[in-house]
N, C-alpha and C positions, 0 to 999 in steps of 0.2 A: 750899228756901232753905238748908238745913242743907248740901247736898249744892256749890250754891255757894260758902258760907262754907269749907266743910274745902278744897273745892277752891282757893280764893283763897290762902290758909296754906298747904296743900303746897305749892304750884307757888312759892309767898314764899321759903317756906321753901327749898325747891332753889335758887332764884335767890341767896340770903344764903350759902349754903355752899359754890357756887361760885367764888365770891371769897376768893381764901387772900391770907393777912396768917400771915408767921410771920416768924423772922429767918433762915432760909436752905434752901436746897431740898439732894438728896444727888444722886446718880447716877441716871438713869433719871426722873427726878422733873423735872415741866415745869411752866413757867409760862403760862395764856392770859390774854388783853386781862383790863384788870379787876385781874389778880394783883396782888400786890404785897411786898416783903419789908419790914419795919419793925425798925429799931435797935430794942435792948433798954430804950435809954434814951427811946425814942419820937423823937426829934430827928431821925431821916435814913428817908427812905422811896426805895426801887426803885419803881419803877410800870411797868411795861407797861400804855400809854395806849392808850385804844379804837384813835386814828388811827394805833398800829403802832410809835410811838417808845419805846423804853426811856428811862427817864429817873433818876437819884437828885435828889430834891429835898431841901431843907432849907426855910429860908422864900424859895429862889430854885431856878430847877436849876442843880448844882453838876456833870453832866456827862450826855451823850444820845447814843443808837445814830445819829442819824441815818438814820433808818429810816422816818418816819412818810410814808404813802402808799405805802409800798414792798408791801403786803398782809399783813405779818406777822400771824400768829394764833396761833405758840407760839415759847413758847424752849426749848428741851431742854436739862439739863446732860447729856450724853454721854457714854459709858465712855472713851471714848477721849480724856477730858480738855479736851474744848474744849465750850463754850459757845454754843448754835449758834441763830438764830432764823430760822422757817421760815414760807414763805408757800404755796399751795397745787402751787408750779412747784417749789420748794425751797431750798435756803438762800436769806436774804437779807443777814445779818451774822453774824458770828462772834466770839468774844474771840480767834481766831489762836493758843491753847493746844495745838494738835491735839498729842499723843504717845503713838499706839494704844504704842508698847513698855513707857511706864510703865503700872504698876498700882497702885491701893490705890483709897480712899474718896473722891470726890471732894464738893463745900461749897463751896456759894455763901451768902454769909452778908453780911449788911450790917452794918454795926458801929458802935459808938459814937460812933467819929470823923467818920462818913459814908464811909468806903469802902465798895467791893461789894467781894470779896478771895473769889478763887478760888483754891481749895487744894484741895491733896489729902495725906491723911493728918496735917493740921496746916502741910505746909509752903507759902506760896502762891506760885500758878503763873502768877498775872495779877490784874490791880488798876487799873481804867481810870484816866488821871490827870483829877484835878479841874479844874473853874473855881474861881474865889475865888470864890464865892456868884455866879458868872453875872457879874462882871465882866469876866472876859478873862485876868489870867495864871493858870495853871496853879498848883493847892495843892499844894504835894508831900505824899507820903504821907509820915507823921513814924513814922521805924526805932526799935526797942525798942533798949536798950543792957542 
């Protein structure tokens, strides 16, 4: 009995720590189905959905890879600065950041406002645009002054 019980808890246990929830991933560092980044203020979430879609929600999606069915099962940020989600054939979307010449730190990071903001070294390099809450026009991203 004992030996079912421990066994039900670990294998839980793995299952719960597979699932990352943090606010942004670096270089080399991937996301599968499940994942998820979450705003600092809790309000905006990234998901990569079982059926393969990226999505940022708020209490609507506010923008999507259009991806889902496509087979996706990771998304890689990549040294080479792009953004890349792959299926078992290989790429299926990209963020279109690719610049193997630059270098530094690369951060995907979700943020209070609801952007996903791809940067490297602090400056950002791609920023998918929004829906109004899943209306239809386009949120712009609002520039620091």
């Amino acid at each position: 009995m004992c030996w079912l019980t421990c066994s039900y808890i670990f294998n839980f246990n793995l299952f719960v720590s597979r699932i990352m929830s943090k606010t942004s991933i670096s270089t080399h560092q991937e996301m599968r189905k499940g994942d998820y980044l979450l705003s600092t203020n809790g309000n905006y979430k990234a998901v990569f959905q079982e059926d393969g879609n990226f999505v940022i929600y708020t209490w609507a999606p506010l923008w999507f890879s259009e991806t889902n069915g496509k087979g996706g099962f990771r998304i890689v940020l990549q040294e080479d600065n792009n953004l890349v989600m792959y299926n078992r054939d290989g790429p299926v979307w990209a963020s279109n950041s690719y610049s193997p010449k630059e270098s530094g730190r690369m951060r995907l990071t979700m943020t209070d406002d609801g952007h996903l903001v791809l940067d490297r070294d602090g400056v950002e390099i791609w920023s998918p645009p929004l829906f109004d809450a899943g209306v239809g026009p386009v949120k712009e991203k609002s520039k620091a002054t």
